[in-house]
Backbone as CSV, one residue per row, in Angstrom:
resi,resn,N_x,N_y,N_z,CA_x,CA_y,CA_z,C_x,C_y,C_z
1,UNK,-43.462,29.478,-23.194,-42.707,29.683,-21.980,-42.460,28.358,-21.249
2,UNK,-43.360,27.541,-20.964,-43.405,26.544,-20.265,-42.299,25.280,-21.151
3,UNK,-42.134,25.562,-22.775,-40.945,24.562,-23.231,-39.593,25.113,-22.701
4,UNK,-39.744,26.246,-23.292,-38.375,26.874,-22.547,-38.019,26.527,-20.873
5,UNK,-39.001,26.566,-20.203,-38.609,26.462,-18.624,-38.251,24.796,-18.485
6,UNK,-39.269,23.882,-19.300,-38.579,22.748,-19.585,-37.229,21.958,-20.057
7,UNK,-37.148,22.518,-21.268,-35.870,23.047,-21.840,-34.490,23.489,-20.605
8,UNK,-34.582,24.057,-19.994,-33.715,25.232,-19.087,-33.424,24.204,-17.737
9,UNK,-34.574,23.321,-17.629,-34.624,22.533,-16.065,-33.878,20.942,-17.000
10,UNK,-34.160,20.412,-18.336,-33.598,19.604,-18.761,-32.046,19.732,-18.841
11,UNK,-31.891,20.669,-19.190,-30.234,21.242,-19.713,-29.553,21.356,-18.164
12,UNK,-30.031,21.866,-17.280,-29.808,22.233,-15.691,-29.614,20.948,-14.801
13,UNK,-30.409,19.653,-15.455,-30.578,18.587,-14.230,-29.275,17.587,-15.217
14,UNK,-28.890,17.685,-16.908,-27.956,17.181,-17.152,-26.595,17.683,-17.326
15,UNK,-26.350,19.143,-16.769,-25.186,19.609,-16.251,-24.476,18.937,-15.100
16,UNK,-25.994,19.098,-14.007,-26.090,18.534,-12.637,-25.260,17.284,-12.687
17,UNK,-25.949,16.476,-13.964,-25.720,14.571,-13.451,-24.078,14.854,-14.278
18,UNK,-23.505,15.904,-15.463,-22.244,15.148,-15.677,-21.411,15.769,-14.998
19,UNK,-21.815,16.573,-13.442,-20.762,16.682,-12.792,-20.999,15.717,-11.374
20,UNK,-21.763,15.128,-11.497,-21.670,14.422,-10.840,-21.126,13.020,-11.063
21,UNK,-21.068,12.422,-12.550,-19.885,11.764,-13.068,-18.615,12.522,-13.022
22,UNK,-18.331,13.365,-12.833,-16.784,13.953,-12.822,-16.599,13.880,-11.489
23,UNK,-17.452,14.004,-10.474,-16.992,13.410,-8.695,-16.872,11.963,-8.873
24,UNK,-17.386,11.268,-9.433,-17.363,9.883,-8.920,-16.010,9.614,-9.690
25,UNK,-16.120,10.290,-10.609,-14.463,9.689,-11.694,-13.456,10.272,-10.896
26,UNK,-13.838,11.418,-10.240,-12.226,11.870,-9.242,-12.285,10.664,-8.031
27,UNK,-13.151,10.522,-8.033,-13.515,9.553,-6.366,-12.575,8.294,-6.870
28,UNK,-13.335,7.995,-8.013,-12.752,6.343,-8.477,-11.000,6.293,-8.383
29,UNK,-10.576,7.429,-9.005,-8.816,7.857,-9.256,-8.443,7.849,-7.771
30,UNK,-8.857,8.197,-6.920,-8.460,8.761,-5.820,-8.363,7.529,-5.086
31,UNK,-9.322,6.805,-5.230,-9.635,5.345,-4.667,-8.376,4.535,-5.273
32,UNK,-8.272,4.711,-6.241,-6.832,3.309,-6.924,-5.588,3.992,-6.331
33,UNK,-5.587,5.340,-6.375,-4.439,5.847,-5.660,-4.059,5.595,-4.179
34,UNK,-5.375,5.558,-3.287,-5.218,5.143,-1.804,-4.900,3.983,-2.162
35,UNK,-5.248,2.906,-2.881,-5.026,1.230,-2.801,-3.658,1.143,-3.549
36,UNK,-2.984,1.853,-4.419,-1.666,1.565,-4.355,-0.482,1.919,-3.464
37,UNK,-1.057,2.804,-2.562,-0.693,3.443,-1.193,-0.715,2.294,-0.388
38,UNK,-1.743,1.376,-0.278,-1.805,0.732,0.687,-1.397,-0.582,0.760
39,UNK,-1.122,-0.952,-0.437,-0.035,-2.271,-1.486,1.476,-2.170,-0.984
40,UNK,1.343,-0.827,-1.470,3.061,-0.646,-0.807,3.444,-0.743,0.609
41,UNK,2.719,-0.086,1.445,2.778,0.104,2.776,2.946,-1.496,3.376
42,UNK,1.919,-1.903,2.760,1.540,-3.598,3.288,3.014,-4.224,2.781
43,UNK,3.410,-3.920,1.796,4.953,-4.348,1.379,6.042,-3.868,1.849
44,UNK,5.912,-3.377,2.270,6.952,-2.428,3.268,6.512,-3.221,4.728
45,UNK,5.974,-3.124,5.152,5.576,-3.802,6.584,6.046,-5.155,6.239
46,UNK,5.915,-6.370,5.461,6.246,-7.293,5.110,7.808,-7.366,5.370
47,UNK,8.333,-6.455,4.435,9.806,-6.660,4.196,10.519,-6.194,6.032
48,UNK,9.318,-5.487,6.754,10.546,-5.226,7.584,10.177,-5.996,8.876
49,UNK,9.268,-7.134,8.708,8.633,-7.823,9.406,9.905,-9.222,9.013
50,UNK,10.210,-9.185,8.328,11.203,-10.371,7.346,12.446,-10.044,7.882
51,UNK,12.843,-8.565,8.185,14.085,-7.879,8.945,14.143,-8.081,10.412
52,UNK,12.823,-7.782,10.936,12.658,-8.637,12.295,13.023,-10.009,12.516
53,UNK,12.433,-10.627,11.722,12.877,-12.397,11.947,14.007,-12.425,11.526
54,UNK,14.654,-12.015,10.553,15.675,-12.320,10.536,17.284,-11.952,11.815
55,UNK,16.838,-10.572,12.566,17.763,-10.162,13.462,17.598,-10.973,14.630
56,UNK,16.323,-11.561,15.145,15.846,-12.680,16.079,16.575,-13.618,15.857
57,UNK,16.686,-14.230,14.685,17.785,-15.262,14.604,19.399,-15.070,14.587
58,UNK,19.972,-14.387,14.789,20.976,-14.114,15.573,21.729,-14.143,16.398
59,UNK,22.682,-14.432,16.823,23.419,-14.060,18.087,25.064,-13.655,17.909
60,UNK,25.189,-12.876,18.568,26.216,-12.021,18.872,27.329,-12.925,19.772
61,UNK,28.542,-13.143,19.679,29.426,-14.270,19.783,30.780,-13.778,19.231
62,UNK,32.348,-13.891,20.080,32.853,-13.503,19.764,33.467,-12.514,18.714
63,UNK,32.372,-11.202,18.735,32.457,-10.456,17.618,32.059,-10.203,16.318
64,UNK,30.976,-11.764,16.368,30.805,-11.821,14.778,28.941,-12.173,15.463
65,UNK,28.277,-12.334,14.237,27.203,-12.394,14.705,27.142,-14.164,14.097
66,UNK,26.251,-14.841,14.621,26.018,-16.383,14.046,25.105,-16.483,14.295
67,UNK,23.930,-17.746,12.848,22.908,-18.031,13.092,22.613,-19.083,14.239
68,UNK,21.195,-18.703,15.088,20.920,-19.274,16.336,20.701,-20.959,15.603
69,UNK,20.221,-21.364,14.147,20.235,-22.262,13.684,21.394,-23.161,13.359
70,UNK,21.865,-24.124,13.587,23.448,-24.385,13.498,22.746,-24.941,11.481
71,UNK,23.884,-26.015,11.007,23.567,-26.210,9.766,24.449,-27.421,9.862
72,UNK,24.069,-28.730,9.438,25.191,-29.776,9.798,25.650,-30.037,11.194
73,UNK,24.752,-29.184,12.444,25.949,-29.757,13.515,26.309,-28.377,13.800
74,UNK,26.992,-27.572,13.072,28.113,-26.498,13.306,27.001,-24.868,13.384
75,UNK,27.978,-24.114,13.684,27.832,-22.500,13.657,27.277,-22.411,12.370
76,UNK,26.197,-21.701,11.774,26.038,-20.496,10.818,26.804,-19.729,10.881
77,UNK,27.706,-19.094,10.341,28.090,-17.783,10.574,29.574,-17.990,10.363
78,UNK,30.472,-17.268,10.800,30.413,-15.864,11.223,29.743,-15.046,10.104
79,UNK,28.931,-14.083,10.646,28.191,-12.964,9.920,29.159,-11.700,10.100
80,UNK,29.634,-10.532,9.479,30.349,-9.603,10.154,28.821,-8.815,10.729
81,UNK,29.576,-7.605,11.748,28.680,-7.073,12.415,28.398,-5.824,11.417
């Protein structure tokens, strides 16, 4: 009796541990999935942080838009609107 109950608590505590590798393996997936979530986002914030600076440099001027930076001396621009 006492192999069997051994037996029964061995088989029971390594059910236990390979589902508890199957949480950590969903955990791990779940984890690369938030971090490519958060790659993009960060790239996205970038690009529209790049859209900001770029409309800052601007100005609005007889209809057309021109960079606040001249180039040679002269206007950037005309940009259409």
């Amino acid at each position: 009796m006492k192999e069997a109950t051994a037996a029964f608590n061995e088989a029971e505590f390594r059910f236990k541990l390979s589902e508890l590798y199957l949480n950590l393996s969903d955990a791990r997936i779940n984890l690369a999935e938030a971090l490519q979530e958060i790659n993009s986002l960060q790239a996205e914030v970038s690009s529209l942080k790049a859209q900001l600076n770029t409309i800052d440099e601007l100005v609005f001027r007889d209809g057309f838009y021109y960079s606040v930076t001249p180039v040679d001396g002269k206007p950037n621009g005309p940009f259409f609107p």
